[in-house]
C-alpha positions as CSV (number, residue, x, y, z in Angstrom):
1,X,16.9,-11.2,-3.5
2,X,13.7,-10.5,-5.5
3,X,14.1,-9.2,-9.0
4,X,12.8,-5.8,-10.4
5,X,10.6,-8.7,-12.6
6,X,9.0,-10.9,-9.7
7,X,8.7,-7.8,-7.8
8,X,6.1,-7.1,-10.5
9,X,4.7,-9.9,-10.7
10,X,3.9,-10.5,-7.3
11,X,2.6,-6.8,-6.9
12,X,0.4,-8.1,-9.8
13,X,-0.9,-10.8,-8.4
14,X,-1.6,-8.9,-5.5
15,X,-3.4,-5.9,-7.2
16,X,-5.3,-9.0,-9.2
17,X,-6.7,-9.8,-5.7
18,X,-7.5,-6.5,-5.1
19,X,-9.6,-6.2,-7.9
20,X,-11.7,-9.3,-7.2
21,X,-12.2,-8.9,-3.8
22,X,-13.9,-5.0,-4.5
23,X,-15.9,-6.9,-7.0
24,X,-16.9,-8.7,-4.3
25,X,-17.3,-6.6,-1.8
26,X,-19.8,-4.5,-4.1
27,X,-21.7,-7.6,-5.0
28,X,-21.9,-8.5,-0.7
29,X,-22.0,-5.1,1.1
30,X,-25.1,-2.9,0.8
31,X,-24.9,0.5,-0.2
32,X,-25.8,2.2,2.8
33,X,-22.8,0.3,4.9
34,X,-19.5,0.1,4.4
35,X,-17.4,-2.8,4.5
36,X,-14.7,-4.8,2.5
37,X,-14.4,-8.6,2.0
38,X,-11.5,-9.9,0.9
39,X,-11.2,-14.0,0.1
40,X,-7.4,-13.8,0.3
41,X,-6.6,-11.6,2.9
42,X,-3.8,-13.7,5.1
43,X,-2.4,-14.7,1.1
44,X,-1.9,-11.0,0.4
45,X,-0.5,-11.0,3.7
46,X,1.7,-13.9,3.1
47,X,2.7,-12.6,-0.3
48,X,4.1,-8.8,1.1
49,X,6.0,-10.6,4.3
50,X,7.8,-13.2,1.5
51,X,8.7,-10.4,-0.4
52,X,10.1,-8.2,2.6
53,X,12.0,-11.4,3.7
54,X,13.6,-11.5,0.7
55,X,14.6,-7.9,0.1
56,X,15.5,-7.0,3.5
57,X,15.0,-3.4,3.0
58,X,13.6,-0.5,5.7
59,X,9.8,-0.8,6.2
60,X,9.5,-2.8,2.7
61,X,6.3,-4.1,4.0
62,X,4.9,-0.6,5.1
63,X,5.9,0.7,1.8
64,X,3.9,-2.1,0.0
65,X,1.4,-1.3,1.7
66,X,1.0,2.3,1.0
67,X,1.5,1.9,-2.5
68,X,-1.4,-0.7,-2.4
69,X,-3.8,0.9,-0.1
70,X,-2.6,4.6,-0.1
71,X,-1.2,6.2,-2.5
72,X,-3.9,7.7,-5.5
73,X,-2.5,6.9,-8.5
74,X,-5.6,8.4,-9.7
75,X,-5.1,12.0,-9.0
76,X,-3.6,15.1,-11.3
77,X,-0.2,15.2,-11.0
78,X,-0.7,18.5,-8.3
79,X,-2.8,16.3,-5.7
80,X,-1.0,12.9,-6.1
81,X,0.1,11.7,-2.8
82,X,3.3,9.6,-3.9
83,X,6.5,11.3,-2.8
84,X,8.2,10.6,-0.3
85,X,11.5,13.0,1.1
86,X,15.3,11.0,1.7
87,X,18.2,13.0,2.9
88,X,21.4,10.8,1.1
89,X,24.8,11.0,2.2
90,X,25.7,14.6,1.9
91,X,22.7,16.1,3.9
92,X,21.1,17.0,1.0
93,X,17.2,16.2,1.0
94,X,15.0,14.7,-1.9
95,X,11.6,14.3,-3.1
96,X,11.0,11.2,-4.9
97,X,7.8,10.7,-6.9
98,X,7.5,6.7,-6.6
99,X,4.8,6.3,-10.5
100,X,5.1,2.8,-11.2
101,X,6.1,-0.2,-9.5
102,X,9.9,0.1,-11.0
103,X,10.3,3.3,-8.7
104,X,8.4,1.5,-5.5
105,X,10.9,-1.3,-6.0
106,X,14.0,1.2,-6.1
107,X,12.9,2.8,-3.2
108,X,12.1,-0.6,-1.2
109,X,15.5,-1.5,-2.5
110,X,17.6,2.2,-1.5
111,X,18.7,2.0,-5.2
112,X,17.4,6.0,-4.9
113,X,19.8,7.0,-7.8
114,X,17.2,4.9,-10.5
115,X,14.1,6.5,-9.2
116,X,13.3,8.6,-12.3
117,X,11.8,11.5,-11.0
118,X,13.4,13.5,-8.4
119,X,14.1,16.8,-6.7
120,X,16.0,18.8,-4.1
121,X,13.3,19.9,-1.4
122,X,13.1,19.9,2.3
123,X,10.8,17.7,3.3
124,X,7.1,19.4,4.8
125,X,6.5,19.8,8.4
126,X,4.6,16.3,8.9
127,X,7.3,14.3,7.3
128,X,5.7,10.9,5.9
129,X,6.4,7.7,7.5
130,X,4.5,4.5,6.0
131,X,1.8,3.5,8.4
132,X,-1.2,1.6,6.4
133,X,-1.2,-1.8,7.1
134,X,-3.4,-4.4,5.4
135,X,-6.2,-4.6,8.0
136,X,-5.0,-8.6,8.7
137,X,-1.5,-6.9,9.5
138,X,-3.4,-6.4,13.0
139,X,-4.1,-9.8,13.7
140,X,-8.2,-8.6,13.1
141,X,-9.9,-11.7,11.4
142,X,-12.4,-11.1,8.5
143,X,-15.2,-11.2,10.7
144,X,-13.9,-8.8,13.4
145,X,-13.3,-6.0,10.4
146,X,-17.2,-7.1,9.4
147,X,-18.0,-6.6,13.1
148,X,-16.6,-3.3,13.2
149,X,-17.9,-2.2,10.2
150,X,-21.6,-3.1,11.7
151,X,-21.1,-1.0,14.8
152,X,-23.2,1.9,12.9
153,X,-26.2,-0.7,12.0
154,X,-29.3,-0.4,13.5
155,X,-31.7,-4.0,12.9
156,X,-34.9,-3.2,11.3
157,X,-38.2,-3.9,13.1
158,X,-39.5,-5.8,10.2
């Protein structure tokens, strides 16, 4: 089982990735294309399929994976897009608001009593189900995502 600690830390390494590879991907992709390059993508792969090995919980890797590349931990408070709606033993539903990596790990973990903020609501009409993947998570290589993201190009007559 992974601890609330190595949890972190490997999330950390991860978002550490992250951050190099969109420092990369600015310094390789013009401006008037879009693109990302990533030097680590089948690592970051690696590391969220370890981790869901080891916990064993529901769609741990899904929920990695909308933390990392989802969720806008950016936004006011009104427009964040981090709850997520359990019904627990009595039928009663919940909205949890997963802030840090502590409540993420609680929920990957169904230890729902320690996620700090919570509140009885029925869940909306287009209930959320964790569906971002890591674009390797298809079995696309780096250059098939670059491929794709060139579909739009048009080659210059110079």
């Amino acid at each position: 089982m992974v601890t609330l600690e190595d949890f972190k830390k490997y999330i950390g390494h991860i978002t550490a990735q992250m951050a190099k590879d969109d420092v990369l991907s600015d310094l390789l992709v013009c401006e008037d294309t879009s693109g990302w390059v990533s030097t680590a993508a089948e690592l970051i792969d690696d590391v969220i399929e370890l981790i869901s090995e080891q916990i064993k919980g529901e769609c741990t890797a899904d929920w990695i994976s909308w933390w990392l590349w989802e969720v806008d931990r950016d936004e006011k408070d009104g427009n964040k897009n981090n709850h997520v709606w359990i019904k627990n033993e009595d039928e009663q539903t919940y909205k949890y608001s997963i802030e840090d990596l502590d409540d993420l790990y609680y929920l990957i973990t169904e230890q729902y009593e320690q996620i700090k903020v919570k509140v009885p609501e029925e869940a909306p009409e287009n209930d959320f189900e964790p569906s971002v993947e890591h674009p390797n998570f298809t079995g696309e290589t780096l250059y098939d995502v670059f491929m794709r993201s060139m579909d739009s190009y048009k080659e210059s007559n110079n």
